[in-house]
Biopython code that builds the backbone (N, CA, C, O; Angstrom):
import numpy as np
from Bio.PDB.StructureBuilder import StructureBuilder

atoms = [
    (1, "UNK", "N", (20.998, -31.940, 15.149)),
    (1, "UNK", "CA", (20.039, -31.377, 16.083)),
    (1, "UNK", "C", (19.424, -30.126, 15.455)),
    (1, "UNK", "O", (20.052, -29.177, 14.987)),
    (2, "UNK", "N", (17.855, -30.299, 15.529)),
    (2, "UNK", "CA", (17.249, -28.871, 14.466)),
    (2, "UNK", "C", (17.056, -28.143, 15.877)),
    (2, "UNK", "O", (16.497, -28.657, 16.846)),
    (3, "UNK", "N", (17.614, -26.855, 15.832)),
    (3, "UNK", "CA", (16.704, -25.384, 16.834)),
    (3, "UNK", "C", (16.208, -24.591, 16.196)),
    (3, "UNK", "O", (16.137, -24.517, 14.969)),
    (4, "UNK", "N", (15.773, -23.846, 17.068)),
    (4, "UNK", "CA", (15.309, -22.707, 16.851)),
    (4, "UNK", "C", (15.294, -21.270, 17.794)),
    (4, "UNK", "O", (14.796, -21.158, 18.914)),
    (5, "UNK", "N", (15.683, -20.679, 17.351)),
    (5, "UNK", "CA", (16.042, -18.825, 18.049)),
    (5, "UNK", "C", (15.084, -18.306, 18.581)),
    (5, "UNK", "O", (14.285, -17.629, 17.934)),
    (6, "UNK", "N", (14.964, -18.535, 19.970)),
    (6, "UNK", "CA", (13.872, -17.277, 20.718)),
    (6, "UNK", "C", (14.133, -16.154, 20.615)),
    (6, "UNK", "O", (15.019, -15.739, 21.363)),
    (7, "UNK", "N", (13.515, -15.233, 19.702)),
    (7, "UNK", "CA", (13.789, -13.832, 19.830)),
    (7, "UNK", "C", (13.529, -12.927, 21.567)),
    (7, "UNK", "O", (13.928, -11.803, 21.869)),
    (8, "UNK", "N", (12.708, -13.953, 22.465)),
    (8, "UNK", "CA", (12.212, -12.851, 23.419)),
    (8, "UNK", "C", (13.261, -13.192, 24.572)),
    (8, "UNK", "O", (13.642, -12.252, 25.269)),
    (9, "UNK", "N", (13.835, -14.684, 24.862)),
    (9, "UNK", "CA", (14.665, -14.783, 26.160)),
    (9, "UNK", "C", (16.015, -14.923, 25.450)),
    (9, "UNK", "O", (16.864, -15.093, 26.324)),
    (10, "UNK", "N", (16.554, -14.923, 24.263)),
    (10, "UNK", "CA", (17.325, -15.021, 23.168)),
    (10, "UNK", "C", (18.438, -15.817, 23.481)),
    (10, "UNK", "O", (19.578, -15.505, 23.828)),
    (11, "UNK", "N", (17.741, -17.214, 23.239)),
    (11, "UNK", "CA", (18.321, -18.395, 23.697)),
    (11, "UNK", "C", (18.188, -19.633, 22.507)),
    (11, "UNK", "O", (17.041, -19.455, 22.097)),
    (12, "UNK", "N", (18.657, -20.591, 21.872)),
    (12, "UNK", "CA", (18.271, -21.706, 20.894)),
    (12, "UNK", "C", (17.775, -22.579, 21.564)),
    (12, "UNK", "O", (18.439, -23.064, 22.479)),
    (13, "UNK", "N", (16.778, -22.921, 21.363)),
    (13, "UNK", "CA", (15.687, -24.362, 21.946)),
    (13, "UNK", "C", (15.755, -25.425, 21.155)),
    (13, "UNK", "O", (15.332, -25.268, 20.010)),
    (14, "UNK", "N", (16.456, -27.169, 21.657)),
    (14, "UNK", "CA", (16.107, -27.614, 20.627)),
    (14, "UNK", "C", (14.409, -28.131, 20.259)),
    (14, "UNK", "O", (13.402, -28.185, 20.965)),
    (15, "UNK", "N", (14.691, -28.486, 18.701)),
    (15, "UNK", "CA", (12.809, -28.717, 18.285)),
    (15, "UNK", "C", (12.713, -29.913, 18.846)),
    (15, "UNK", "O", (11.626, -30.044, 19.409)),
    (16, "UNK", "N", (13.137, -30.481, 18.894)),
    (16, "UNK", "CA", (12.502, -32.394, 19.790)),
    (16, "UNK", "C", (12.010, -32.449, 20.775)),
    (16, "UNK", "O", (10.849, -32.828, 20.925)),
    (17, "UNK", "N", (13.083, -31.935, 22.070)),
    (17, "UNK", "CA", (12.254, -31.531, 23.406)),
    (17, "UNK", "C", (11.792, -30.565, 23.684)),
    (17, "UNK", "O", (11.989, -29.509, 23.084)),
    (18, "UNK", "N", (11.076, -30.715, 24.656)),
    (18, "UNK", "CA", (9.791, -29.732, 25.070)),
    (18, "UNK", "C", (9.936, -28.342, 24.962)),
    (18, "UNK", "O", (10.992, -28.154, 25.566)),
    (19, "UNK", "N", (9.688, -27.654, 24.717)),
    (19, "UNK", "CA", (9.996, -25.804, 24.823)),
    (19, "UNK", "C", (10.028, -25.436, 26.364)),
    (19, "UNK", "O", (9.212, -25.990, 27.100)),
    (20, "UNK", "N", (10.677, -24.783, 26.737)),
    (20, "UNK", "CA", (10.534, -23.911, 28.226)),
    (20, "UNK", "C", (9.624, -23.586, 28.251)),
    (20, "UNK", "O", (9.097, -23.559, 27.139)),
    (21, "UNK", "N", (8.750, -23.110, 29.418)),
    (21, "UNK", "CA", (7.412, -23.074, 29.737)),
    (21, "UNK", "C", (7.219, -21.266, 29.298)),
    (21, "UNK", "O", (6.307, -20.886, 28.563)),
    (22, "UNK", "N", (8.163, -20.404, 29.853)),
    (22, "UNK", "CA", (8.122, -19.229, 29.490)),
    (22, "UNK", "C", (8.058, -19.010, 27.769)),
    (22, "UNK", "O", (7.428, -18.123, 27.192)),
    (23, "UNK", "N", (8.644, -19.760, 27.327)),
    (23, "UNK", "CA", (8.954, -19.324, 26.056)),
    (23, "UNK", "C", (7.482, -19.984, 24.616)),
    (23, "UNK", "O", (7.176, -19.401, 23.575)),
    (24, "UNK", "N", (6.982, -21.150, 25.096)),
    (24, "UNK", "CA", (5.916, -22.017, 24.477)),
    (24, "UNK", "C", (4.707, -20.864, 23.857)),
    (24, "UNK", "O", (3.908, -21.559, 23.231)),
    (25, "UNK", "N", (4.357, -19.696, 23.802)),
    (25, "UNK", "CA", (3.909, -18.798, 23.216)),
    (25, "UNK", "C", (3.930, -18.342, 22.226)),
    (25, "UNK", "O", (3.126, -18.296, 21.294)),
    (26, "UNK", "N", (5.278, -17.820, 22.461)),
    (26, "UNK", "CA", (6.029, -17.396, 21.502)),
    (26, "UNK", "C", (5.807, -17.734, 20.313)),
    (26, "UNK", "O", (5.912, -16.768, 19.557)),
    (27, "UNK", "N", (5.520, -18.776, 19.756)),
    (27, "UNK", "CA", (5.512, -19.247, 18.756)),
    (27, "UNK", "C", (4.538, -20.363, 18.452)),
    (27, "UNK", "O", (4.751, -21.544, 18.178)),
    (28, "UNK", "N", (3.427, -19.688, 18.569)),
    (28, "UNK", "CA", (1.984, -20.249, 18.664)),
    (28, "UNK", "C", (1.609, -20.539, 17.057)),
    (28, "UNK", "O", (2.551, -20.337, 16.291)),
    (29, "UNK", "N", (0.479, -20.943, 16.507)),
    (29, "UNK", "CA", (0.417, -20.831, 14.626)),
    (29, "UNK", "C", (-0.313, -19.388, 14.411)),
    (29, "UNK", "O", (-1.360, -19.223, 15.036)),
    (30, "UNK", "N", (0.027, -18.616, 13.803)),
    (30, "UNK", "CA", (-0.375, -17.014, 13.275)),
    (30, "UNK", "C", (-1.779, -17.065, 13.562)),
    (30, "UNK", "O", (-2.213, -16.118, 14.218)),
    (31, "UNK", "N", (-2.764, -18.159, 13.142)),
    (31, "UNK", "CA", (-3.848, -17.360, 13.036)),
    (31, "UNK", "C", (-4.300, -18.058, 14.345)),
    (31, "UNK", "O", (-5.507, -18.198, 14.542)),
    (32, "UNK", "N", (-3.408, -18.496, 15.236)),
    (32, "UNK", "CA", (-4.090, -18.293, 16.687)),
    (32, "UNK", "C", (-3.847, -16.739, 17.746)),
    (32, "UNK", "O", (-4.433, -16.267, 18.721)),
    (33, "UNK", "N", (-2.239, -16.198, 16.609)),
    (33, "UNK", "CA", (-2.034, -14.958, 17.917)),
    (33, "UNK", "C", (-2.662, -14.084, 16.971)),
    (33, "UNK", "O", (-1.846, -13.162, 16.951)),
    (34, "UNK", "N", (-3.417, -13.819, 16.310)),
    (34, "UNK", "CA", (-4.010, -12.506, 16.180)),
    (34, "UNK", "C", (-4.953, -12.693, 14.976)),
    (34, "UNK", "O", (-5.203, -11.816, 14.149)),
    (35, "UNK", "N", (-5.587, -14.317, 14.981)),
    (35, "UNK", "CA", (-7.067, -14.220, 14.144)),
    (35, "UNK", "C", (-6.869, -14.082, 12.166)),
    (35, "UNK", "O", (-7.629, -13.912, 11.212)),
    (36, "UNK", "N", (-5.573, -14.253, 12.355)),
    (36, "UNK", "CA", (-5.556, -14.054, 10.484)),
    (36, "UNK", "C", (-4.847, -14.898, 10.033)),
    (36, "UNK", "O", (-3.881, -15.382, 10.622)),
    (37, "UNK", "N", (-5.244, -15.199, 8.891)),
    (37, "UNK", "CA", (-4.119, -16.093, 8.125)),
    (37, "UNK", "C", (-3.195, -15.671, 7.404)),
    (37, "UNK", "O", (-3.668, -14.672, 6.863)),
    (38, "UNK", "N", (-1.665, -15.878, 6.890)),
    (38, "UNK", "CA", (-0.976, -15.188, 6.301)),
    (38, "UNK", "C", (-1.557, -14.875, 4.827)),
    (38, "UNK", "O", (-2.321, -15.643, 4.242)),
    (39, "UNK", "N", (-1.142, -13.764, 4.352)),
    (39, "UNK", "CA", (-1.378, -13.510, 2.592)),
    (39, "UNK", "C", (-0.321, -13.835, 1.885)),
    (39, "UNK", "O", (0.888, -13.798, 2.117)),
    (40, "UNK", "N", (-0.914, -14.136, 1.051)),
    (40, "UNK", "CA", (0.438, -15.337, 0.190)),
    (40, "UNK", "C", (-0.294, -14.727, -1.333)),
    (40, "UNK", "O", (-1.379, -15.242, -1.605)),
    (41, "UNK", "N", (0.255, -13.650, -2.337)),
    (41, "UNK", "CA", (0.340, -12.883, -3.510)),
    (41, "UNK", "C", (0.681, -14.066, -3.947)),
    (41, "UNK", "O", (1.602, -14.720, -3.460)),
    (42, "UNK", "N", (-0.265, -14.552, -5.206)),
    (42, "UNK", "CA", (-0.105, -15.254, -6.424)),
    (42, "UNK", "C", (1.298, -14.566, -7.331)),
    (42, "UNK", "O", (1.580, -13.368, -7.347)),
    (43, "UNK", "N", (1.671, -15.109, -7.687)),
    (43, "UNK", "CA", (2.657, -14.332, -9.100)),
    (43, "UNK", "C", (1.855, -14.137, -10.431)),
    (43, "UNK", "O", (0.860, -14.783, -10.756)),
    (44, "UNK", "N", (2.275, -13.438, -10.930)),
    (44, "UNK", "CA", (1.834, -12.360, -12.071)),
    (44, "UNK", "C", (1.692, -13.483, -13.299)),
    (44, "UNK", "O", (2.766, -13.848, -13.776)),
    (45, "UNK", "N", (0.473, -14.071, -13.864)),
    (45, "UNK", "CA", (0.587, -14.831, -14.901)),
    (45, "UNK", "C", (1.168, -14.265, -16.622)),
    (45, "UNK", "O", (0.829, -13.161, -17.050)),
    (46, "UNK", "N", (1.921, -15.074, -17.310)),
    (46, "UNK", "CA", (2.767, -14.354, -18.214)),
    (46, "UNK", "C", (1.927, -13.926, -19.110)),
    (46, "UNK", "O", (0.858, -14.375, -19.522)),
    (47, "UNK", "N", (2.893, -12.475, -19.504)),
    (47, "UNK", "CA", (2.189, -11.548, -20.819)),
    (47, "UNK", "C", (2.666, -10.785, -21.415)),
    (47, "UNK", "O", (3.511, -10.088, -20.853)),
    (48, "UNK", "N", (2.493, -10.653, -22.211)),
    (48, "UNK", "CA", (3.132, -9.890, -23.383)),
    (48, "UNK", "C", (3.601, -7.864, -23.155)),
    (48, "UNK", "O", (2.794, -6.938, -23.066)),
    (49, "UNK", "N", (4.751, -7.807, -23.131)),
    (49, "UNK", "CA", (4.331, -6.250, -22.609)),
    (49, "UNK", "C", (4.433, -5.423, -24.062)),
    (49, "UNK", "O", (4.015, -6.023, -25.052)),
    (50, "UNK", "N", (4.951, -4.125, -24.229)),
    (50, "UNK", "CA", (4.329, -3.452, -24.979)),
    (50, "UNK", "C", (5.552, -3.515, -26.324)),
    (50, "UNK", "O", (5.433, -2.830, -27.340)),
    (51, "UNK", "N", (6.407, -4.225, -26.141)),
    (51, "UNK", "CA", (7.324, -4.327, -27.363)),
    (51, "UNK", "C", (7.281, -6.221, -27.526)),
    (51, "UNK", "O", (8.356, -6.765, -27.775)),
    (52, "UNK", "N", (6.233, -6.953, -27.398)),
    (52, "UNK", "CA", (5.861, -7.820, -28.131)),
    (52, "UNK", "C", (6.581, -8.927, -27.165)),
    (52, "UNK", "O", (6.561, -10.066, -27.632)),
    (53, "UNK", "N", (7.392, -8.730, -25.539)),
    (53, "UNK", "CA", (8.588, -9.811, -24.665)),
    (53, "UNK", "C", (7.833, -10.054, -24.070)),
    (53, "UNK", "O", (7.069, -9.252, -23.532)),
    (54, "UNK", "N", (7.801, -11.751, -23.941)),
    (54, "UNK", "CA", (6.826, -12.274, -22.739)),
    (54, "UNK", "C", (7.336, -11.822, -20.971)),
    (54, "UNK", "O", (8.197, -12.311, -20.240)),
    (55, "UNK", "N", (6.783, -11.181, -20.854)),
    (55, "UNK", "CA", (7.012, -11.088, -19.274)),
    (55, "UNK", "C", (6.464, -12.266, -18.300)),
    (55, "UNK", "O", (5.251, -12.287, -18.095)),
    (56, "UNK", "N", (7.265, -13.223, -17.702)),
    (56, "UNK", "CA", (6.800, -14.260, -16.794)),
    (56, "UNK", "C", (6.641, -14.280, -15.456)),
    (56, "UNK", "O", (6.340, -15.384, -15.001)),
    (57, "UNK", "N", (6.743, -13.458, -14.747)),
    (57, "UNK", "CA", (6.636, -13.179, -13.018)),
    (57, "UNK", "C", (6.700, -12.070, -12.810)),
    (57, "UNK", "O", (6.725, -11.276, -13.750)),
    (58, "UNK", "N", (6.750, -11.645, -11.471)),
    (58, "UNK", "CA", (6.672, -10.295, -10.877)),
    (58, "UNK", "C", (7.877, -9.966, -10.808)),
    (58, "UNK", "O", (7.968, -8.750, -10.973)),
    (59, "UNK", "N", (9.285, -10.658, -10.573)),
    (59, "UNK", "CA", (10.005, -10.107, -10.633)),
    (59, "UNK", "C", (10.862, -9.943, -11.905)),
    (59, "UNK", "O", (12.018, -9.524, -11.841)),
    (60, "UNK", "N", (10.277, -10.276, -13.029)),
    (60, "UNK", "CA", (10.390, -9.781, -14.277)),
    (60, "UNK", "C", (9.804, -8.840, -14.311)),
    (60, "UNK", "O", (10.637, -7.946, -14.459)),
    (61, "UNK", "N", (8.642, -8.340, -14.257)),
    (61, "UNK", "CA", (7.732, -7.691, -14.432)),
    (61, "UNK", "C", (8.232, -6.161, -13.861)),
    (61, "UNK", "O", (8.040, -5.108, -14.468)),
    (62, "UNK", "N", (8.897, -6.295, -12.590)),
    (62, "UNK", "CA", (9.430, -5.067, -11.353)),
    (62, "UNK", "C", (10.758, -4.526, -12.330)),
    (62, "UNK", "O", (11.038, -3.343, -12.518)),
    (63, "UNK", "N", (11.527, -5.766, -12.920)),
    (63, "UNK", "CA", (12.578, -5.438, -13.822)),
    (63, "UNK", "C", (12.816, -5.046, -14.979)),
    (63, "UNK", "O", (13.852, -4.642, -15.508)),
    (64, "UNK", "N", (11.357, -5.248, -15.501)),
    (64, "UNK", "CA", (11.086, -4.557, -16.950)),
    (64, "UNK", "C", (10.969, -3.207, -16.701)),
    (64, "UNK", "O", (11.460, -2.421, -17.511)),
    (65, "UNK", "N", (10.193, -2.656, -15.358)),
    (65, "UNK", "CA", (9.397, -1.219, -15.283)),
    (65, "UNK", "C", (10.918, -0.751, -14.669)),
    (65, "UNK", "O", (11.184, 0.254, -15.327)),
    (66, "UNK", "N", (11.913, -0.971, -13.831)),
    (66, "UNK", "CA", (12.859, -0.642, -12.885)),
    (66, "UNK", "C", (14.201, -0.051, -14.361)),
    (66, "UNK", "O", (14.993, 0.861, -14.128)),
    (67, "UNK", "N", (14.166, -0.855, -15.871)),
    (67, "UNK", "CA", (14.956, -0.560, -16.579)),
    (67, "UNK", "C", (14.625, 0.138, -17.664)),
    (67, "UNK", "O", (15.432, 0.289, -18.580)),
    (68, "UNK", "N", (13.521, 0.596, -17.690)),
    (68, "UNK", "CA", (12.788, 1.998, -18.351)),
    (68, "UNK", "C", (12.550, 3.027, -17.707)),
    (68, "UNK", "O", (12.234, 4.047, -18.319)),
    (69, "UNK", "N", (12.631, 3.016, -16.451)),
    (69, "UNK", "CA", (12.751, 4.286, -15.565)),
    (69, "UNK", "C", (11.098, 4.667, -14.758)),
    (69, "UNK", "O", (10.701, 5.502, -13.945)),
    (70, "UNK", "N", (10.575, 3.686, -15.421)),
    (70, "UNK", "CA", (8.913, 3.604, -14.469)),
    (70, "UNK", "C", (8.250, 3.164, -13.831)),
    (70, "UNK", "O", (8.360, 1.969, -13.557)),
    (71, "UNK", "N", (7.288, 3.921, -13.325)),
    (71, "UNK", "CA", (7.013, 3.430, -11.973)),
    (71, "UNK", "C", (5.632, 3.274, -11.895)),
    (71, "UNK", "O", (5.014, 4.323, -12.076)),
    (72, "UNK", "N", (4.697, 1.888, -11.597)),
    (72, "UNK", "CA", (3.484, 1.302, -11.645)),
    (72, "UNK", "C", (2.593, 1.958, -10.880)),
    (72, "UNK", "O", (2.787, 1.935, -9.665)),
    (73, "UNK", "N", (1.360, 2.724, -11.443)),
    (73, "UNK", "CA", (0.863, 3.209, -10.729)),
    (73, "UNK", "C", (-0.629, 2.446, -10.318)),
    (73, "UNK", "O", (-0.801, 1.402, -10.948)),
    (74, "UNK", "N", (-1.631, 2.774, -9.447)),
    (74, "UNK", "CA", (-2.647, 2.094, -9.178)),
    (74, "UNK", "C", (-3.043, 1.716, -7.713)),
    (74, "UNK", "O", (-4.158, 1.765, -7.195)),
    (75, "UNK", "N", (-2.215, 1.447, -7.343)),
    (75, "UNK", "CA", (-2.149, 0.902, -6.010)),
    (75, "UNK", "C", (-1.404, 1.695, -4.947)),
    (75, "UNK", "O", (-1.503, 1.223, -3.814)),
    (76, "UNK", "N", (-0.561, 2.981, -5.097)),
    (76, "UNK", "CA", (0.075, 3.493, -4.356)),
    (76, "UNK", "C", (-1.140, 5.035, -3.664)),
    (76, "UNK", "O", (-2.097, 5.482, -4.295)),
    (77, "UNK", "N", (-0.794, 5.391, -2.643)),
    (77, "UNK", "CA", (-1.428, 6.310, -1.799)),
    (77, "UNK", "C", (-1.615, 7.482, -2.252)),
    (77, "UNK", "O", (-1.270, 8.333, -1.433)),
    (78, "UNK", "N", (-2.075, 7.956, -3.351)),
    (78, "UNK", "CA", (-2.150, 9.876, -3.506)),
    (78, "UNK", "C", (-2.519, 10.499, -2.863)),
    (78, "UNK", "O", (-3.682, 10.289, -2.517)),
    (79, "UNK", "N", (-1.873, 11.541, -2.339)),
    (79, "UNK", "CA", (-2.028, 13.147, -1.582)),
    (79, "UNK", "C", (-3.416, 13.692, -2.455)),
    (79, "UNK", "O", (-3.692, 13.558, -3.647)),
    (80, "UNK", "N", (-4.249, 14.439, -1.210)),
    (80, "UNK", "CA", (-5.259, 14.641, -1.917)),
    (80, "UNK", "C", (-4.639, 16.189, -3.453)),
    (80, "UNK", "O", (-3.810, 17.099, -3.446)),
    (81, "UNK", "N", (-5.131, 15.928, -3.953)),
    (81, "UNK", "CA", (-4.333, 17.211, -5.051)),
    (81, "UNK", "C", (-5.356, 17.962, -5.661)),
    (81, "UNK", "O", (-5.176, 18.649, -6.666)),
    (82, "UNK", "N", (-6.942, 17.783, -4.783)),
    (82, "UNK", "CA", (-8.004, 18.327, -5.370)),
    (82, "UNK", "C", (-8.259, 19.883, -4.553)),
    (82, "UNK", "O", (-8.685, 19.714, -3.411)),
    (83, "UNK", "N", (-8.078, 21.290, -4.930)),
    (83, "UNK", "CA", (-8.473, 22.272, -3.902)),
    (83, "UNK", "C", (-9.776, 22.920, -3.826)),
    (83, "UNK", "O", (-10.262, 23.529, -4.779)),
    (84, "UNK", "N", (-10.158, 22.830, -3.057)),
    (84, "UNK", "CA", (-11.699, 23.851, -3.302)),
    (84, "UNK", "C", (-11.444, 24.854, -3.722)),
    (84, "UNK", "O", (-10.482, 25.394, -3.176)),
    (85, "UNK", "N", (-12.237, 25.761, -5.060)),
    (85, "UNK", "CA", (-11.703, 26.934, -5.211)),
    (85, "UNK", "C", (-11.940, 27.878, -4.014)),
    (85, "UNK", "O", (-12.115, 27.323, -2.930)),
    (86, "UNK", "N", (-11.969, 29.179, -4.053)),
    (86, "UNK", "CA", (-11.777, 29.882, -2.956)),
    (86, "UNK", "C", (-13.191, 30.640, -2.740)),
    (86, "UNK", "O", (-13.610, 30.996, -3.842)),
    (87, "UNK", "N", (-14.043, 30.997, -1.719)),
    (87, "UNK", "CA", (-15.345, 31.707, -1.664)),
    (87, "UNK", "C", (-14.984, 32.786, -1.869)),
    (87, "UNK", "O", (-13.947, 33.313, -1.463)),
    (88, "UNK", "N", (-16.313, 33.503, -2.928)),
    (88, "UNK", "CA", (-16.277, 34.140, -3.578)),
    (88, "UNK", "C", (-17.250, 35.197, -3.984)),
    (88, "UNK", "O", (-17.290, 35.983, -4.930)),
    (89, "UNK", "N", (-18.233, 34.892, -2.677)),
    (89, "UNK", "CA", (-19.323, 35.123, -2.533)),
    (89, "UNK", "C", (-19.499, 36.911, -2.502)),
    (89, "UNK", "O", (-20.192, 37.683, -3.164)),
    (90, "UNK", "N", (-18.341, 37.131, -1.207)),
    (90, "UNK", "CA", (-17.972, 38.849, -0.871)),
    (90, "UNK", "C", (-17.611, 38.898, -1.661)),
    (90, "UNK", "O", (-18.640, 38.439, -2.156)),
    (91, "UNK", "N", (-16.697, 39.110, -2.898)),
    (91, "UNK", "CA", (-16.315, 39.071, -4.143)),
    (91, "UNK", "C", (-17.479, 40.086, -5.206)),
    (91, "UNK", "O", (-17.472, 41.210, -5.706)),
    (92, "UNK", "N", (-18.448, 38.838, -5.152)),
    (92, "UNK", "CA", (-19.425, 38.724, -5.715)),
    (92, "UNK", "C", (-20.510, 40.064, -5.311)),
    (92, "UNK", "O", (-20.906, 40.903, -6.120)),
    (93, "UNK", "N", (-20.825, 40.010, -3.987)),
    (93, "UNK", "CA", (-21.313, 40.985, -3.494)),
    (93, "UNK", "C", (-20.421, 42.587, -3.632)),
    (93, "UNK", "O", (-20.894, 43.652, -4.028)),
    (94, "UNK", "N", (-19.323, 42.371, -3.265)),
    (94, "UNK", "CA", (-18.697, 43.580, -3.619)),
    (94, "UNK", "C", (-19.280, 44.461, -5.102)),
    (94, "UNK", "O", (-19.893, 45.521, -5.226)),
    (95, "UNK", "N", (-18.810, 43.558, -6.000)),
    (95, "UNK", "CA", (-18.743, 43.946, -7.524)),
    (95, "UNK", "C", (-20.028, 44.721, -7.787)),
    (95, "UNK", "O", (-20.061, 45.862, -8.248)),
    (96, "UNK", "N", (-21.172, 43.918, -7.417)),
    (96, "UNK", "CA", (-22.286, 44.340, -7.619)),
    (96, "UNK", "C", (-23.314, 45.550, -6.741)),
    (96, "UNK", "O", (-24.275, 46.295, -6.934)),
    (97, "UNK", "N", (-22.220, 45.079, -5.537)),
    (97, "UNK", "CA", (-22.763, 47.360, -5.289)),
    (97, "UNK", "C", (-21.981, 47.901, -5.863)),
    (97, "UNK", "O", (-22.466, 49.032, -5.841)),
    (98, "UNK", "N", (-20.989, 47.995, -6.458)),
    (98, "UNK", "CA", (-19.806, 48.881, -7.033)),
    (98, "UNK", "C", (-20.240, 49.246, -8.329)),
    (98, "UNK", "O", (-19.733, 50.231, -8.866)),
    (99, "UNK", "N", (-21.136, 48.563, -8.919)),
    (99, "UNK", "CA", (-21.673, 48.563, -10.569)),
    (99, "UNK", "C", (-23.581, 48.989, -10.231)),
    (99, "UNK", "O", (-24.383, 48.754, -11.134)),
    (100, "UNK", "N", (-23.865, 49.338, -9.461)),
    (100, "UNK", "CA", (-25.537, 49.449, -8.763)),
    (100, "UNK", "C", (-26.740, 48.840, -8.979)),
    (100, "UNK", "O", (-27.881, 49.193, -9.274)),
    (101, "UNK", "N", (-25.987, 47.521, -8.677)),
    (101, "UNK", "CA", (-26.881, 46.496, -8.684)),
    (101, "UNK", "C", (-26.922, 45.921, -10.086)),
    (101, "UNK", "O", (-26.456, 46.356, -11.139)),
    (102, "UNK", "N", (-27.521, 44.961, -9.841)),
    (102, "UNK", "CA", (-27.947, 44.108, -11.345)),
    (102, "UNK", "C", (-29.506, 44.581, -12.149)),
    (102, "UNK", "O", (-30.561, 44.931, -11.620)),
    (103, "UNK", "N", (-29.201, 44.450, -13.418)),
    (103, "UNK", "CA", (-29.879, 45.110, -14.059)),
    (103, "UNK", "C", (-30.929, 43.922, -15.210)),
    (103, "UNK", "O", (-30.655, 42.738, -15.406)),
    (104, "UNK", "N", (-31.857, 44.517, -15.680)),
    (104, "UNK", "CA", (-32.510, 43.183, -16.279)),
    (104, "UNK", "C", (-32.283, 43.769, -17.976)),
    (104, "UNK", "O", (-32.831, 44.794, -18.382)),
    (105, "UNK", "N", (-31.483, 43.003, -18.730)),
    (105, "UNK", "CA", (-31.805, 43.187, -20.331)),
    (105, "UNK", "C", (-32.971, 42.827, -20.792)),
    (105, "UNK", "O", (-33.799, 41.942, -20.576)),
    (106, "UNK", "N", (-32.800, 43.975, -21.670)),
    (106, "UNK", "CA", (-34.667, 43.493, -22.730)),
    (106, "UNK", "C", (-35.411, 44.960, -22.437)),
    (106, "UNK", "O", (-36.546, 45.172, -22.864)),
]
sb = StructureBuilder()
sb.init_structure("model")
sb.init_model(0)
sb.init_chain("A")
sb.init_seg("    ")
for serial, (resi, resn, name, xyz) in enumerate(atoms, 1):
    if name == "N":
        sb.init_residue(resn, " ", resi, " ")
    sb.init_atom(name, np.array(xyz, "f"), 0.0, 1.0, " ", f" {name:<3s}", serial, name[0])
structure = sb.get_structure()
């Protein structure tokens, strides 16, 4: 007998007969409860890494970088790390009554 686990009334239904009427939702096909289809990542086609070893999948690939101590960058979220310098304007103005004004060479 195949079931299956309602997570919401948390009960096993078998798959042959009918589902309970409460529960028949539940487990609708994905891209009817919310419009998308699943993403399904290709695997990493094989290649050569930088000491000449064919690397063949991703999880070669996670295990090559995981036993050199590094970590793939490209795709992960950076903090912005850019600062505006600071206005500088009063600064600016200061200096130049302090020195009497600007002067023209020549």
């Amino acid at each position: 007998m195949a079931s299956r686990h309602c997570d919401v009334c948390n009960e096993w239904h078998d798959l042959n007969a009918p589902w309970p009427s409460s529960c028949i939702g539940h487990y609708t096909k994905r891209d009817e409860r919310n419009g998308k289809d699943p993403n399904i990542i290709q695997d990493l086609a094989p290649y050569k890494n930088v000491y000449g070893e064919v690397i063949g999948g991703r999880k070669q690939h996670r295990d090559f970088l995981r036993a050199r101590g590094v970590i793939e960058v490209g795709n992960e979220m950076v903090t912005k790390r850019y600062e505006a310098p600071p206005d500088l304007s009063n600064d600016i103005r200061r200096a130049v009554q302090e020195h009497g004004g600007l002067r023209r060479r020549g």
